[in-house]
MDAnalysis code that builds the backbone (N, CA, C; Angstrom):
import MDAnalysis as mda
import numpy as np

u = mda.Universe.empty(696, n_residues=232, atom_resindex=np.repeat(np.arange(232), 3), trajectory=True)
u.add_TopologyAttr("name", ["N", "CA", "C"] * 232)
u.add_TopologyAttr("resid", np.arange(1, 233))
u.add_TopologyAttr("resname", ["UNK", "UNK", "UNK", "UNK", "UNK", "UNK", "UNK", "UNK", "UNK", "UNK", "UNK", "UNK", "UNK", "UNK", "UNK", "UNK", "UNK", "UNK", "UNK", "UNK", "UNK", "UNK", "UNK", "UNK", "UNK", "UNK", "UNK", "UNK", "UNK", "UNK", "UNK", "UNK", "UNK", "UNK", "UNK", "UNK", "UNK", "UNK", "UNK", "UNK", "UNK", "UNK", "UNK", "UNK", "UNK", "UNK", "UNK", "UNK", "UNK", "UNK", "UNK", "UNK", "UNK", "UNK", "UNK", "UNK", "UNK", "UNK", "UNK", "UNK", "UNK", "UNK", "UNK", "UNK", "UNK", "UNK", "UNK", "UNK", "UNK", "UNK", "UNK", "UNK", "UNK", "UNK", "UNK", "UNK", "UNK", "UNK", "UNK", "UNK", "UNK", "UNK", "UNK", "UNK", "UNK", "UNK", "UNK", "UNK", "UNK", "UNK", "UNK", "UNK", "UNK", "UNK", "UNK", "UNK", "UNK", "UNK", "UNK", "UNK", "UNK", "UNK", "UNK", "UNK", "UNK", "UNK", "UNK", "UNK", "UNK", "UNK", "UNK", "UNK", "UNK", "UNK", "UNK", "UNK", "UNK", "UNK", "UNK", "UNK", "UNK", "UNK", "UNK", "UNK", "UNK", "UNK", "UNK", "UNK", "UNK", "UNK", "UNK", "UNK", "UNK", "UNK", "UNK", "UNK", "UNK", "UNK", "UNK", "UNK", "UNK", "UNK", "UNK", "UNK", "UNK", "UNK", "UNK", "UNK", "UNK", "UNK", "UNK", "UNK", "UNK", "UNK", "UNK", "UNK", "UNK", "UNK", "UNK", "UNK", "UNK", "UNK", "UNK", "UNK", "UNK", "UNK", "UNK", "UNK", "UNK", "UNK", "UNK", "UNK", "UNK", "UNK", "UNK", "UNK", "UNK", "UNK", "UNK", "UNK", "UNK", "UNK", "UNK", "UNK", "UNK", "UNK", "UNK", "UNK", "UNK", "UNK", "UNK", "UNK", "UNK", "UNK", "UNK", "UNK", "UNK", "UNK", "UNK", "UNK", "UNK", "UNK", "UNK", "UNK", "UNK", "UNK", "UNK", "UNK", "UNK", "UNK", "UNK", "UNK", "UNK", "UNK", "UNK", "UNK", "UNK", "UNK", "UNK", "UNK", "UNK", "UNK", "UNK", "UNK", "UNK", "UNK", "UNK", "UNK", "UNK", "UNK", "UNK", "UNK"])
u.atoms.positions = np.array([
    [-16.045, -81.919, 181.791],
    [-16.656, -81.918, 183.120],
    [-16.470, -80.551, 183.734],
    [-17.702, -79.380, 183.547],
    [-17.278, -78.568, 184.302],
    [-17.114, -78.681, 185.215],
    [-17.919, -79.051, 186.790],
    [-17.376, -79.071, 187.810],
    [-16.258, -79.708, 188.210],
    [-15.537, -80.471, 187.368],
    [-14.037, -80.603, 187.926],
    [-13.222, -79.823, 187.287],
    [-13.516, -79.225, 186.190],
    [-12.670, -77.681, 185.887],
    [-12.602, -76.944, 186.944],
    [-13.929, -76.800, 187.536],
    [-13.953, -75.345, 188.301],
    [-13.337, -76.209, 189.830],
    [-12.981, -77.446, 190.135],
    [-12.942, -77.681, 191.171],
    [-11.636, -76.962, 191.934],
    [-11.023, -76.620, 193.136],
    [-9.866, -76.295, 193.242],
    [-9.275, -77.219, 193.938],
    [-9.796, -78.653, 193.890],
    [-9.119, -79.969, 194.361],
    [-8.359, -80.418, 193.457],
    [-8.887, -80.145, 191.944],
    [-7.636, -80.487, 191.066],
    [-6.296, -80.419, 190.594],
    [-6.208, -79.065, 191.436],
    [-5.069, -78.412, 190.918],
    [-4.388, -78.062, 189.052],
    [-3.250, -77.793, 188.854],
    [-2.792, -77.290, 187.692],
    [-2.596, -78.957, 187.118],
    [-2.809, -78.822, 185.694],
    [-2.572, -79.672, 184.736],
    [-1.677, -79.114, 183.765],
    [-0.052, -80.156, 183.136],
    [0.422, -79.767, 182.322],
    [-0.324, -79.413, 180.818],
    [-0.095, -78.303, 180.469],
    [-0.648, -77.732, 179.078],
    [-0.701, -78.679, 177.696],
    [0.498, -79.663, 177.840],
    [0.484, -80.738, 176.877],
    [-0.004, -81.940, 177.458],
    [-0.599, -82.265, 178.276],
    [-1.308, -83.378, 179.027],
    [-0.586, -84.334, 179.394],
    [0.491, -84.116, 179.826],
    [1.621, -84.849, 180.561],
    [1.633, -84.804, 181.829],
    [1.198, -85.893, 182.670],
    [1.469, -85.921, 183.961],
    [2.379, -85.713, 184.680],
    [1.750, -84.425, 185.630],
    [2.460, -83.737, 186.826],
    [3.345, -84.601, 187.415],
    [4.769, -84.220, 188.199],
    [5.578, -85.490, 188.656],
    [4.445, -85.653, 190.381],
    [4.830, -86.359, 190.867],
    [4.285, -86.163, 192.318],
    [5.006, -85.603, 192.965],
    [4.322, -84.433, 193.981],
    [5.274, -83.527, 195.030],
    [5.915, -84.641, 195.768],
    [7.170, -84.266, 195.879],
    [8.277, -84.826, 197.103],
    [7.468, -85.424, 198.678],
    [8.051, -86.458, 199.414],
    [7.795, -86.587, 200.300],
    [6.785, -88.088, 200.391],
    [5.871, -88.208, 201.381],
    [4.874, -89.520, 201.400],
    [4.403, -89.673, 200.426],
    [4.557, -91.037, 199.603],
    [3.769, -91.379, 198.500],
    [2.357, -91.448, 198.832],
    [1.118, -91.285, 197.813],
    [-0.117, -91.803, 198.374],
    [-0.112, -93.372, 198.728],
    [0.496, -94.045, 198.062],
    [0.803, -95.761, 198.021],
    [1.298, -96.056, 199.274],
    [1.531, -94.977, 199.407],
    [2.734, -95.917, 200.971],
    [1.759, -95.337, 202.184],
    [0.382, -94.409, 202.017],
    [0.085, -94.051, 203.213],
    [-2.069, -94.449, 203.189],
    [-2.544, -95.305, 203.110],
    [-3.894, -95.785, 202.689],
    [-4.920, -95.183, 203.755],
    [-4.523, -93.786, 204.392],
    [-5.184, -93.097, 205.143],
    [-5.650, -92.085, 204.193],
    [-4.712, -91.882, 203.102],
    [-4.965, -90.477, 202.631],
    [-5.998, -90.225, 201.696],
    [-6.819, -89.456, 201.527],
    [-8.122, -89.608, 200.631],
    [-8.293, -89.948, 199.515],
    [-9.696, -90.353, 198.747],
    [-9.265, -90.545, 197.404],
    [-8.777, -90.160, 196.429],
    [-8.939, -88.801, 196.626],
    [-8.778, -87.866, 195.574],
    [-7.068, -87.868, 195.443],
    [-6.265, -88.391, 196.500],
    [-4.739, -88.566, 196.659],
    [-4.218, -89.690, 196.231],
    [-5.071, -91.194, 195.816],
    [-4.755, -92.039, 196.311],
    [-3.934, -91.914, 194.550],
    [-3.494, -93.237, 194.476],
    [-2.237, -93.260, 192.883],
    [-3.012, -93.539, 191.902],
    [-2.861, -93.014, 190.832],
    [-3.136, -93.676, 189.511],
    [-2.290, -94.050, 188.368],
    [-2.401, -94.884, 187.833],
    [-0.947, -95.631, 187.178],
    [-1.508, -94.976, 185.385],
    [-0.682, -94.590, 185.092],
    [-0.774, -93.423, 183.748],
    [-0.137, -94.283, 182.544],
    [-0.552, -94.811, 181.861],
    [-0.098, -95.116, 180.195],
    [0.093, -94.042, 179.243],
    [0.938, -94.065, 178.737],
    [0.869, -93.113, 177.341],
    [0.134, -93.663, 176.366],
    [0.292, -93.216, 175.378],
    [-0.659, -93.270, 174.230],
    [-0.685, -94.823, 173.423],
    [0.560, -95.297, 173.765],
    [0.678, -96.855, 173.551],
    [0.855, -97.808, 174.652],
    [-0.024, -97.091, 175.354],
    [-0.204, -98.180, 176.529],
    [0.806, -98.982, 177.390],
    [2.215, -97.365, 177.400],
    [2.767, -97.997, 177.983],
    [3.319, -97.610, 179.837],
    [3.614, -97.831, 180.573],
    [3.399, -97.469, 181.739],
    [4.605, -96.089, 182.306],
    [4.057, -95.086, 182.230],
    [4.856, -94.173, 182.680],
    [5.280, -93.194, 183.694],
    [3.936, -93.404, 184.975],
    [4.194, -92.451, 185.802],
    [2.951, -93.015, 186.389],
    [2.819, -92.432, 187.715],
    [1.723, -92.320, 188.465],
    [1.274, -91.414, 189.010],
    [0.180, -91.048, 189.389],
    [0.179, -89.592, 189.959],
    [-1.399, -89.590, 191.096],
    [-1.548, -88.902, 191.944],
    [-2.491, -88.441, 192.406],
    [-3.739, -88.523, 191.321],
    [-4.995, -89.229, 191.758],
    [-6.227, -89.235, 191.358],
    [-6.971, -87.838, 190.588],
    [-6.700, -86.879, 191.718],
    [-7.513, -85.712, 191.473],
    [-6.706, -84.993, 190.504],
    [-5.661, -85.051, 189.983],
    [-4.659, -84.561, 188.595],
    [-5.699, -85.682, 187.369],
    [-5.635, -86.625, 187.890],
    [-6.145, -87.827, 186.820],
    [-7.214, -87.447, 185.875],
    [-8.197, -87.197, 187.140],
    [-9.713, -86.504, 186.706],
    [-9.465, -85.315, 186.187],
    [-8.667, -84.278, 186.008],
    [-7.954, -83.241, 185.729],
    [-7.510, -83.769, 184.293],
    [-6.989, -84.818, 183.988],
    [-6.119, -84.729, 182.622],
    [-7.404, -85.301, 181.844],
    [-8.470, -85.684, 182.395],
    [-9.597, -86.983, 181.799],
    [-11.038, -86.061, 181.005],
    [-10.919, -84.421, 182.159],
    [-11.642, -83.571, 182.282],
    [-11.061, -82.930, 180.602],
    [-10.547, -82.593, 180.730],
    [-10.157, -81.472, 179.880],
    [-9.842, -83.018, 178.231],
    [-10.056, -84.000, 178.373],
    [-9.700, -84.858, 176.851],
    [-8.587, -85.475, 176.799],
    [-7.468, -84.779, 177.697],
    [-6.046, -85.341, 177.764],
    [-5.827, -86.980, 178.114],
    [-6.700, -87.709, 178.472],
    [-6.671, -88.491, 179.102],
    [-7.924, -89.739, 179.116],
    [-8.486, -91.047, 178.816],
    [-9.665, -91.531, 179.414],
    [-9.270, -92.602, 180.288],
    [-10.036, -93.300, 181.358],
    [-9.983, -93.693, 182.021],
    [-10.270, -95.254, 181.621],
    [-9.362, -96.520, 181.657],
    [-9.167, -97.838, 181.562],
    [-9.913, -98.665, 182.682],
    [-10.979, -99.379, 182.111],
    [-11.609, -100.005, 182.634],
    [-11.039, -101.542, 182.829],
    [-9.920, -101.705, 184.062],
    [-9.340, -102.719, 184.047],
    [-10.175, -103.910, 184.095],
    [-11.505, -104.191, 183.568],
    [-11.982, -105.656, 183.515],
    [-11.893, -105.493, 181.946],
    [-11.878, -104.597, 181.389],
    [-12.391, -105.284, 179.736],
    [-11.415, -104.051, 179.370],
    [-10.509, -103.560, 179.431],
    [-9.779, -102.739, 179.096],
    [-10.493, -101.190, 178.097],
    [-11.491, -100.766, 178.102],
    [-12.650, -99.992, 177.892],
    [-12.622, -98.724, 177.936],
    [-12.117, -98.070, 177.214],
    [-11.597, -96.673, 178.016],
    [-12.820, -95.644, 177.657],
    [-13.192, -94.760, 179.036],
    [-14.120, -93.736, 179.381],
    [-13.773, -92.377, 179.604],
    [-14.839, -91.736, 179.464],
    [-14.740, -90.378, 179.887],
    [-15.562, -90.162, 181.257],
    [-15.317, -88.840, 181.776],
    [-15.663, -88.828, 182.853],
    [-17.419, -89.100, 183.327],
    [-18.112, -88.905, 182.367],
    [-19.780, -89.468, 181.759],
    [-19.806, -90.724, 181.815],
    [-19.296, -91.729, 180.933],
    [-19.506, -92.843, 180.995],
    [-19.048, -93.596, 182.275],
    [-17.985, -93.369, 182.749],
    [-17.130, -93.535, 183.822],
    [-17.930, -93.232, 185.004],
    [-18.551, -92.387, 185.059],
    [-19.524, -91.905, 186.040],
    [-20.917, -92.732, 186.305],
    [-21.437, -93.121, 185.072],
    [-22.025, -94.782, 184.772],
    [-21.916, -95.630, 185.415],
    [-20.684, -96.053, 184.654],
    [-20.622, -97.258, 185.371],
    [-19.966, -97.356, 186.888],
    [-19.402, -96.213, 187.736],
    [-19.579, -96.293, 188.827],
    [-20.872, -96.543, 189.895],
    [-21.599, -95.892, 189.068],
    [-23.301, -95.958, 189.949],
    [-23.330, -97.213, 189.822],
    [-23.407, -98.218, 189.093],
    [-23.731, -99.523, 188.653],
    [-22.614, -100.082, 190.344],
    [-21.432, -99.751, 190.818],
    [-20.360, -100.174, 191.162],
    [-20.839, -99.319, 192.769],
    [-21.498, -98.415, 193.120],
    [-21.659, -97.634, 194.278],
    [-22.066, -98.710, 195.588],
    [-22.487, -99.705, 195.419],
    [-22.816, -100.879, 196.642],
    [-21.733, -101.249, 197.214],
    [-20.661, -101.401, 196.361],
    [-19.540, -102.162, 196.799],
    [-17.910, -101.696, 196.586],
    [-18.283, -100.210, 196.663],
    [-16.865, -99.674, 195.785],
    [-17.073, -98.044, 196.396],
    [-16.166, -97.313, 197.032],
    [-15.865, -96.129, 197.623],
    [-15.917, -95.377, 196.267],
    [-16.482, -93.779, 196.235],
    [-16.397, -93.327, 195.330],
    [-15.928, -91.596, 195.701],
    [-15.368, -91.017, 194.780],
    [-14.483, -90.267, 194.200],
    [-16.288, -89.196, 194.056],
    [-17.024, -88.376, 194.861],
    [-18.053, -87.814, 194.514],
    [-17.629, -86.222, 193.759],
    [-18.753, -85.777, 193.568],
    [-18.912, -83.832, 192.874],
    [-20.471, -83.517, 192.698],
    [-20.656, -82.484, 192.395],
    [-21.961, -82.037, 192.921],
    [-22.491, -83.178, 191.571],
    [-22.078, -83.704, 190.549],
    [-22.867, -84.261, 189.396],
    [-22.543, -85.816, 188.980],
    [-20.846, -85.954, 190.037],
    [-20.350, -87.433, 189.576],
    [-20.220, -87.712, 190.795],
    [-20.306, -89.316, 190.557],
    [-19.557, -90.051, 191.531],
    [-18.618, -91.211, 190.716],
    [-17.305, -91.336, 191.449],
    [-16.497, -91.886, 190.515],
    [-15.490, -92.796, 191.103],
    [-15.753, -94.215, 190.578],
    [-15.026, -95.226, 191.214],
    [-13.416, -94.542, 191.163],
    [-12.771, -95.370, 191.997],
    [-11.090, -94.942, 191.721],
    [-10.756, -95.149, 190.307],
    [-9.745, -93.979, 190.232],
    [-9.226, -94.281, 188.612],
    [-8.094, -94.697, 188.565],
    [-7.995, -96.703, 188.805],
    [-7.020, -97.057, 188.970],
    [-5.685, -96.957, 187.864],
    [-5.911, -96.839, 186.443],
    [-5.415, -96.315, 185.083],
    [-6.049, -95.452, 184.166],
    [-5.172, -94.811, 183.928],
    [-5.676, -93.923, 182.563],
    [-4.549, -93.826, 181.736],
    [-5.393, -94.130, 180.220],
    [-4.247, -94.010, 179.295],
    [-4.209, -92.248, 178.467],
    [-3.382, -91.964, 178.248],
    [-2.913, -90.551, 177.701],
    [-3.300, -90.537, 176.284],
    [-4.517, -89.615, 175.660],
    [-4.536, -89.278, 174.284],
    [-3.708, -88.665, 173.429],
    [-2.936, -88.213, 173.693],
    [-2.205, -87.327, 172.598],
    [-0.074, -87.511, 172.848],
    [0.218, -88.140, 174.281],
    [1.200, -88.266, 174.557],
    [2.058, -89.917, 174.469],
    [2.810, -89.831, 173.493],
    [3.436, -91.320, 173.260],
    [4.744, -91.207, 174.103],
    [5.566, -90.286, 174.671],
    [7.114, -90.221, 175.157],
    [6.875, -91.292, 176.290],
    [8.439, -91.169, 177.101],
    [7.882, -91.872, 178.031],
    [8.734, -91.136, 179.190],
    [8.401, -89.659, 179.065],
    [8.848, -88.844, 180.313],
    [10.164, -88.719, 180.438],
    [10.579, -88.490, 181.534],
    [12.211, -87.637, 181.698],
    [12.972, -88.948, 182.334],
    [13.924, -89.281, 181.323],
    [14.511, -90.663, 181.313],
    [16.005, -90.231, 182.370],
    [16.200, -88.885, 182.947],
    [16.784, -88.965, 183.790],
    [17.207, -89.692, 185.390],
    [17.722, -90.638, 185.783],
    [17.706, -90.558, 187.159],
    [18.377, -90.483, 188.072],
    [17.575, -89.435, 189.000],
    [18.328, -88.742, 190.327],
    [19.014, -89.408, 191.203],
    [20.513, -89.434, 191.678],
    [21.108, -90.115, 192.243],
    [20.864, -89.692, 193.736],
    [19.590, -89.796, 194.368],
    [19.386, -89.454, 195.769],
    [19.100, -91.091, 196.572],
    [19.001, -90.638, 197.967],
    [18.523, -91.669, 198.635],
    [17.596, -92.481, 198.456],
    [16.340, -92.227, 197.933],
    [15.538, -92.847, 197.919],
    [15.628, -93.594, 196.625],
    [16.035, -92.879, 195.482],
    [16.436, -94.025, 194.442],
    [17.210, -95.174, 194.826],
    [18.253, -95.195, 195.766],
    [19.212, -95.842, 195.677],
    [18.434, -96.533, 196.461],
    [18.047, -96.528, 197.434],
    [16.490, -98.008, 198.297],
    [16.149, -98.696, 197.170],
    [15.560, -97.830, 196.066],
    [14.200, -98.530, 195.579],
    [16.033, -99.605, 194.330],
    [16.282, -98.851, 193.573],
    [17.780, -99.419, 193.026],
    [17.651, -101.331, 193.853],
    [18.430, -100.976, 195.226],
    [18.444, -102.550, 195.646],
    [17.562, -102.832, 196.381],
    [15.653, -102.645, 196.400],
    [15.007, -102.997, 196.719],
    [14.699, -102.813, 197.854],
    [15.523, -102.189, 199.269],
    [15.876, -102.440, 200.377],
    [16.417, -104.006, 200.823],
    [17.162, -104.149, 200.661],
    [17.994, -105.227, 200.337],
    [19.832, -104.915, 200.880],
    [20.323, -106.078, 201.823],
    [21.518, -105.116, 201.964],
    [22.298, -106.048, 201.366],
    [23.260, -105.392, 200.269],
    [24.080, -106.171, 199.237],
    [24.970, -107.204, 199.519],
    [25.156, -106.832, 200.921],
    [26.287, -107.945, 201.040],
    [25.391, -109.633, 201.691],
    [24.485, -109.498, 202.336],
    [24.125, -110.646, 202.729],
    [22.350, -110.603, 202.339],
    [21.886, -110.152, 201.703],
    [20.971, -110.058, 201.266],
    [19.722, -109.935, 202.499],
    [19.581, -109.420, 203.250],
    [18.963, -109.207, 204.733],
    [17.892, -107.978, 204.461],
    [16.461, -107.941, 204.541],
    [15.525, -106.720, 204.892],
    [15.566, -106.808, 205.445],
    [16.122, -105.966, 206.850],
    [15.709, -105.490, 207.624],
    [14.556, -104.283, 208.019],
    [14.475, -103.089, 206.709],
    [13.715, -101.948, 206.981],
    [14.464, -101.099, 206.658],
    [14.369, -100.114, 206.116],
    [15.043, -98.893, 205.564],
    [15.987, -98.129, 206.743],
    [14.543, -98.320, 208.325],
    [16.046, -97.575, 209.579],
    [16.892, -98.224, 209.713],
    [17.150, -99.895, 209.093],
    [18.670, -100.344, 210.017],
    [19.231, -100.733, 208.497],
    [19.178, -100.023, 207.555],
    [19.852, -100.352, 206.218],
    [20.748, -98.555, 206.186],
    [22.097, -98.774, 205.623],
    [22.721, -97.717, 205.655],
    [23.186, -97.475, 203.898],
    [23.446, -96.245, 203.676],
    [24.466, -96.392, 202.571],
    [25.947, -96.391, 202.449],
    [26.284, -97.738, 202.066],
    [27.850, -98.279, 201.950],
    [28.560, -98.120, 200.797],
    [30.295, -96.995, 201.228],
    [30.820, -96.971, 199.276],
    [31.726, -98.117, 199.495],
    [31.499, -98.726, 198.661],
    [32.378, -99.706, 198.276],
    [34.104, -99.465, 199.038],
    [34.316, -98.563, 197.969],
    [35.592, -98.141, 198.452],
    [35.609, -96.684, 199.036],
    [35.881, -96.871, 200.548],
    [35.419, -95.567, 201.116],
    [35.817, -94.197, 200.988],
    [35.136, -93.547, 201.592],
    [35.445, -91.983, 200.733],
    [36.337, -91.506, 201.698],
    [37.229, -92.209, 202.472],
    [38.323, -91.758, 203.509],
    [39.337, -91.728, 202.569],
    [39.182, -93.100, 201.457],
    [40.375, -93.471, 200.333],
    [39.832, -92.881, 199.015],
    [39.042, -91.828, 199.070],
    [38.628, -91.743, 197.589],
    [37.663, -92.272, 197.130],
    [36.907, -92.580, 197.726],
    [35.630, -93.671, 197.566],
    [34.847, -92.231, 196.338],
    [34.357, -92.573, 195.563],
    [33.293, -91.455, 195.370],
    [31.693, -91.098, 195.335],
    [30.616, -90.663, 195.795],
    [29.480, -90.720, 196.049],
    [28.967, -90.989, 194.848],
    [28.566, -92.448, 194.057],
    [27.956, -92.507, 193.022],
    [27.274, -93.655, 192.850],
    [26.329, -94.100, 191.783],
    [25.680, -95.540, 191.502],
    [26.294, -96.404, 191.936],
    [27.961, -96.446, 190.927],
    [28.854, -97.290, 191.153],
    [29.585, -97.700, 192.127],
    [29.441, -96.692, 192.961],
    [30.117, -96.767, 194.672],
    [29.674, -96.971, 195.465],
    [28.110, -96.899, 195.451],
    [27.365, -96.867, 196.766],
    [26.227, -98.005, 196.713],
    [26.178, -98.616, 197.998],
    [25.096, -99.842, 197.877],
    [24.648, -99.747, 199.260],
    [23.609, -100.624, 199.256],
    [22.875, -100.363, 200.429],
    [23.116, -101.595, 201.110],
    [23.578, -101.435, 202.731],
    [23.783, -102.248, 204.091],
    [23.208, -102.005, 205.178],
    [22.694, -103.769, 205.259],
    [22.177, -103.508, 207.051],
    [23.309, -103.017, 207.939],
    [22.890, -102.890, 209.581],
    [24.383, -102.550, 210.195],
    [25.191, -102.886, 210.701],
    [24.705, -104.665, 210.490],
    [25.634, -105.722, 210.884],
    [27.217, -105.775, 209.826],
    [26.638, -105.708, 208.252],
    [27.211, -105.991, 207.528],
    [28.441, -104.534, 207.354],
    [27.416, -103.371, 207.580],
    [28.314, -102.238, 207.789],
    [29.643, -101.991, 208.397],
    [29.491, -102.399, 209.571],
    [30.436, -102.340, 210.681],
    [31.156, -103.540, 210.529],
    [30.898, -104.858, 210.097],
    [31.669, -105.506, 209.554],
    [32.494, -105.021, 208.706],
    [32.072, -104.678, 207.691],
    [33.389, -104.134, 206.693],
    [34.296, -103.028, 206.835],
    [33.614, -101.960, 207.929],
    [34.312, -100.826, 207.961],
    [34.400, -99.839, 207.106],
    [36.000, -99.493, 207.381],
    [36.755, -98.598, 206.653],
    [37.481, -99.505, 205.313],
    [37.249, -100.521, 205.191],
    [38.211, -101.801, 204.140],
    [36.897, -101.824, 203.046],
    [37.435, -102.722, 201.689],
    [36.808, -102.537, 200.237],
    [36.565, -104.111, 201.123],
    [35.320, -104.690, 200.430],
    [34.437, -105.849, 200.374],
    [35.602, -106.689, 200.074],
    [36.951, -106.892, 199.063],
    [37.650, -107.789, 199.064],
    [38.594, -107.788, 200.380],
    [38.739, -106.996, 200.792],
    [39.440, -107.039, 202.141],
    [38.522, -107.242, 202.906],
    [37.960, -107.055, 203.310],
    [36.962, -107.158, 204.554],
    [36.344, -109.088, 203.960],
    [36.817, -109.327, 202.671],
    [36.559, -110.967, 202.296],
    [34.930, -111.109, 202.318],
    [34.513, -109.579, 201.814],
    [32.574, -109.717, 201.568],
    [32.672, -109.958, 200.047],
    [31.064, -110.387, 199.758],
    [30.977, -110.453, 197.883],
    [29.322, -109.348, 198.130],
    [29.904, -108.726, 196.753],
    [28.452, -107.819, 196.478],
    [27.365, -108.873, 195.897],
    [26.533, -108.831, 196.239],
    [25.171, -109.357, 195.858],
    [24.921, -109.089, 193.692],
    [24.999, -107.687, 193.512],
    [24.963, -107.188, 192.174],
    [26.190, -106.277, 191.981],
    [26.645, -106.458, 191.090],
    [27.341, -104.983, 190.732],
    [26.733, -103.967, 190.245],
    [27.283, -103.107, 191.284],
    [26.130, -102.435, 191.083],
    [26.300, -100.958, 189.938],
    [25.558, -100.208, 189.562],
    [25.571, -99.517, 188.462],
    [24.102, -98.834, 187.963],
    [24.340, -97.501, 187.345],
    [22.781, -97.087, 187.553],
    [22.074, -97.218, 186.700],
    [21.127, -97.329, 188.003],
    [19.901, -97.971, 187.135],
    [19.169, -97.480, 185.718],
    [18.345, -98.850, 184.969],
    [18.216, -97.780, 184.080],
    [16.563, -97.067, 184.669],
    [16.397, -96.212, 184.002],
    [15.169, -94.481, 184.080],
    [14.050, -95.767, 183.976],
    [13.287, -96.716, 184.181],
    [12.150, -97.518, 184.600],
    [12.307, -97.982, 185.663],
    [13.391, -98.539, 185.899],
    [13.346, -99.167, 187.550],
    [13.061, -98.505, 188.476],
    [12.984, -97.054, 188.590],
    [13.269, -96.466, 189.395],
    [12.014, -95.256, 189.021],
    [10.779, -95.313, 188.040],
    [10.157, -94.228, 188.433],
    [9.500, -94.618, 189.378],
    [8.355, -93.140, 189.323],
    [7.741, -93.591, 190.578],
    [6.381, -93.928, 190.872],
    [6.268, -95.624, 190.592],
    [5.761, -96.788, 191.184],
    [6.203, -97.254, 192.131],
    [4.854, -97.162, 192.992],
    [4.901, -98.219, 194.109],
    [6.284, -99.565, 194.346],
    [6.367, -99.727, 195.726],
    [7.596, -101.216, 195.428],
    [6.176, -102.050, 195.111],
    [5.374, -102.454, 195.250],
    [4.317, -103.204, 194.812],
    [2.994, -102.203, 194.338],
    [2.464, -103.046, 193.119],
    [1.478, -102.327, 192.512],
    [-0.048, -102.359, 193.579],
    [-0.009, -100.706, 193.738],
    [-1.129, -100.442, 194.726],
    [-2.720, -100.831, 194.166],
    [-3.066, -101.241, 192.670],
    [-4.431, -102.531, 192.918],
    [-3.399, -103.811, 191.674],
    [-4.544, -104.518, 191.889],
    [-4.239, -105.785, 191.577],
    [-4.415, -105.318, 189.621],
    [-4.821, -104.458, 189.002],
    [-5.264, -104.107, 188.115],
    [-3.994, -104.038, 187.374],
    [-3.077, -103.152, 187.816],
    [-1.515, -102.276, 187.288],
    [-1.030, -103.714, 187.208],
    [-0.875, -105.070, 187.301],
    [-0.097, -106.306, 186.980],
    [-0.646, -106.449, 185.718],
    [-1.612, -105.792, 185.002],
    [-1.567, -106.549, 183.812],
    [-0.986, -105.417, 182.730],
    [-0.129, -104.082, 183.855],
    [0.400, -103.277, 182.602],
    [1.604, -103.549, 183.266],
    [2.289, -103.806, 184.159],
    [3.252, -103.552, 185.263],
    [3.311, -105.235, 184.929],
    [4.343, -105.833, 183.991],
    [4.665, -107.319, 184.114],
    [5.537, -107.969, 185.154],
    [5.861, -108.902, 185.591],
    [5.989, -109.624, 186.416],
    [7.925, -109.221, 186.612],
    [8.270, -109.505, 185.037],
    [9.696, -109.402, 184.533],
    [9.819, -107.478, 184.907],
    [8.736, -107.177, 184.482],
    [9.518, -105.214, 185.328],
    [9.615, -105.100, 186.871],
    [9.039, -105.962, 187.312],
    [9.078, -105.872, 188.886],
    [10.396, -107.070, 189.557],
    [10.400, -107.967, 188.689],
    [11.561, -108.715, 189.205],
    [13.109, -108.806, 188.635],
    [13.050, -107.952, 187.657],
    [14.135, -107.896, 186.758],
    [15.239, -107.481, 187.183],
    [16.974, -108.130, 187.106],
    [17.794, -107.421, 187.643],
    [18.157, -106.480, 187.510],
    [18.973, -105.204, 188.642],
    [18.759, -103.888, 188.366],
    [20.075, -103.870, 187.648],
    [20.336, -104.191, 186.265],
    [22.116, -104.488, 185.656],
    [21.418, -103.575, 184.367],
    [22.474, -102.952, 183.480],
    [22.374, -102.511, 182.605],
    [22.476, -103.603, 181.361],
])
């Protein structure tokens, strides 16, 4: 597709056709203002298995250049940006499209990866936001959503006594349960942890949506990866 080569909406594509991580900050998933060309696309490797998500306009970027075709979640069908462009026109009555001076292009809710079987950087970062997605927003001791502003991070055993900032130490509390326990370990304070907790393994925690942004990603995204306990 030349014109999405030459586009400068696409931005850079990795050289081995491995999807870009997403820049830091608002997911597209979490914000349904942001355009199409932003919105998520859920990325398979080469065996169809689920590894990352990324911005649309990278998508058309990895799809453009061969790295990539696009999964036709009714019949599982995979396209190029031509055919794909097809059967969007067929889809233009009832379906927002992804335009260019030559395509118009339904969302590309999956694409599977031609040439890449890994399954990405099995590292994971022990920051805040892992540790949300880790216990779900969920506060360990009484199991309460409240919302991410009235959920805190709690060490077990506090770092006044040596507590240390890690998987194993730190869980997430509303601020009822917080201030309940204090400065005291959950057996003193006579709380029980919900999980023991421990880090997670490198799937729980990439970065997918807490719920799959179309109804499509449930038939790569199983029921058991989304509800599974976060235990090693």
């Amino acid at each position: 597709m030349d014109a999405a080569r030459r586009s400068p909406e696409l931005g850079s594509i990795d050289t081995e056709g491995k999807p870009a991580p997403l820049p830091s900050g608002e997911s597209p998933a979490e914000n349904p203002a942001l355009p199409l060309l932003e919105a998520p696309t859920l990325v398979l490797n080469r065996s169809w298995i689920p590894i990352h998500t990324l911005p649309a306009r990278l998508a058309i970027g990895l799809v453009a250049r061969g790295s990539a075709r696009i999964i036709d979640p009714r019949n599982y069908e995979a396209h190029d940006l031509d055919s794909w462009d097809a059967i969007s026109r067929a889809r233009e009555s009832w379906v927002e499209c992804i335009r260019s001076e030559r395509l118009s292009l339904a969302p590309l809710e999956v694409i599977v990866l031609t040439g890449y079987s890994g399954v990405g950087d099995q590292t994971v970062t022990f920051s805040r936001l892992n540790l949300y997605r880790r216990d779900r927003y969920t506060c360990q001791y009484c199991g309460a959503r409240p919302g991410s502003k009235d959920l805190t991070v709690d060490h077990i055993l506090p770092r006044s006594r040596g507590g240390a900032l890690s998987w194993e130490n730190c869980v997430l509390a509303c601020v009822s349960c917080n201030k309940r326990k204090g400065s005291r370990t959950p057996a003193e304070a006579r709380m029980t942890l919900l999980c023991e907790p421990s880090t997670p393994h490198w799937r729980t925690v990439r970065r997918f949506p807490a719920r799959p942004t179309y109804k499509s990603w449930e038939k790569f995204l199983s029921k058991a990866y989304w509800e599974a306990e976060l235990s090693e």
